[in-house]
C-alpha positions as CSV (number, residue, x, y, z in Angstrom):
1,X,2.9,-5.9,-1.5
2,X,0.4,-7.9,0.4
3,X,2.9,-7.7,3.5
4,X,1.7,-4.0,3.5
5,X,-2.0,-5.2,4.0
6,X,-1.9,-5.1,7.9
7,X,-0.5,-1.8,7.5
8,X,-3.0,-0.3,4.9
9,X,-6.0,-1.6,5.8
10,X,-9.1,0.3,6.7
11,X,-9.1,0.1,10.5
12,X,-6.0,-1.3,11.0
13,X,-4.2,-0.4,14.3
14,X,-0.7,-1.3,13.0
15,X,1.3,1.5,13.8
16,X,4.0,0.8,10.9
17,X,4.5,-1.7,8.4
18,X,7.1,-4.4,8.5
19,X,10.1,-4.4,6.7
20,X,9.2,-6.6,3.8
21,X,6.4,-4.3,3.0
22,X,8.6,-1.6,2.4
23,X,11.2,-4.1,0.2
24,X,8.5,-4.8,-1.6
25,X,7.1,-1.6,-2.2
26,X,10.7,-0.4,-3.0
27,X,11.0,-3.1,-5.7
28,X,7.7,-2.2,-7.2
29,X,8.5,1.8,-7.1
30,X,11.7,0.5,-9.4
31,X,9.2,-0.3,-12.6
32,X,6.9,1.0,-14.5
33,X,3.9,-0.3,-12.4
34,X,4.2,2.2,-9.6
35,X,2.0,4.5,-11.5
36,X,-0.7,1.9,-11.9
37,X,-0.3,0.9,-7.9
38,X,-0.5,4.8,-6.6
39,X,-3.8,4.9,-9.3
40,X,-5.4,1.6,-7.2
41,X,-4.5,3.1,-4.2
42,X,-6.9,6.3,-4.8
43,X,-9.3,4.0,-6.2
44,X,-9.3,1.4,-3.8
45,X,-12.5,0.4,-4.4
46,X,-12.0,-1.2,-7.3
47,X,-9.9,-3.9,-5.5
48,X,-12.1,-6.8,-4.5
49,X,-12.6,-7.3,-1.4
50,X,-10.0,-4.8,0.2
51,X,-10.7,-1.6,2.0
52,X,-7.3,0.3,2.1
53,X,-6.6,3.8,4.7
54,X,-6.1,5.6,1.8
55,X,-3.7,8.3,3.9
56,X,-1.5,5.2,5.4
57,X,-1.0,3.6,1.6
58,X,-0.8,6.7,-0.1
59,X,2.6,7.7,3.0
60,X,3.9,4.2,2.0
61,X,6.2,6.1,-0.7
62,X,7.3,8.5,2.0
63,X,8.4,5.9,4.4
C-alpha cells in the first residue's frame, strides 16, 4: 500500500497511481482487512504523519 502514497496524498499532483498500488490494493481488498483500511482512510488522521486526499483513496477501490 505505500506505492499508493504518491497517489493519495494530500496535495499530490499525481494524476493516477502506478500499477503496484493497485496490486497491492487488490491483494489487500482479498482479506478481511479491507474494512479496517476503508475505516483509516475516512479517518486519516489518525495515521501518523500522513495526510491522505480522502476523495482519491476512498476512488482507489473503483479503479
Amino acid at each position: 500500500m505505500a506505492d499508493c502514497l504518491s497517489y493519495v496524498t494530500a496535495g499530490s499532483t499525481v494524476k493516477k497511481p502506478e500499477g503496484t498500488c493497485c496490486s497491492g490494493l487488490k491483494t489487500v481488498l482479498k482479506t478481511d482487512d479491507a474494512e479496517c483500511l476503508c475505516e483509516a482512510f475516512k479517518n486519516s488522521a489518525q495515521l501518523a504523519g500522513v495526510s491522505l486526499n480522502v476523495t482519491k483513496a476512498m476512488g482507489l477501490c473503483y479503479m
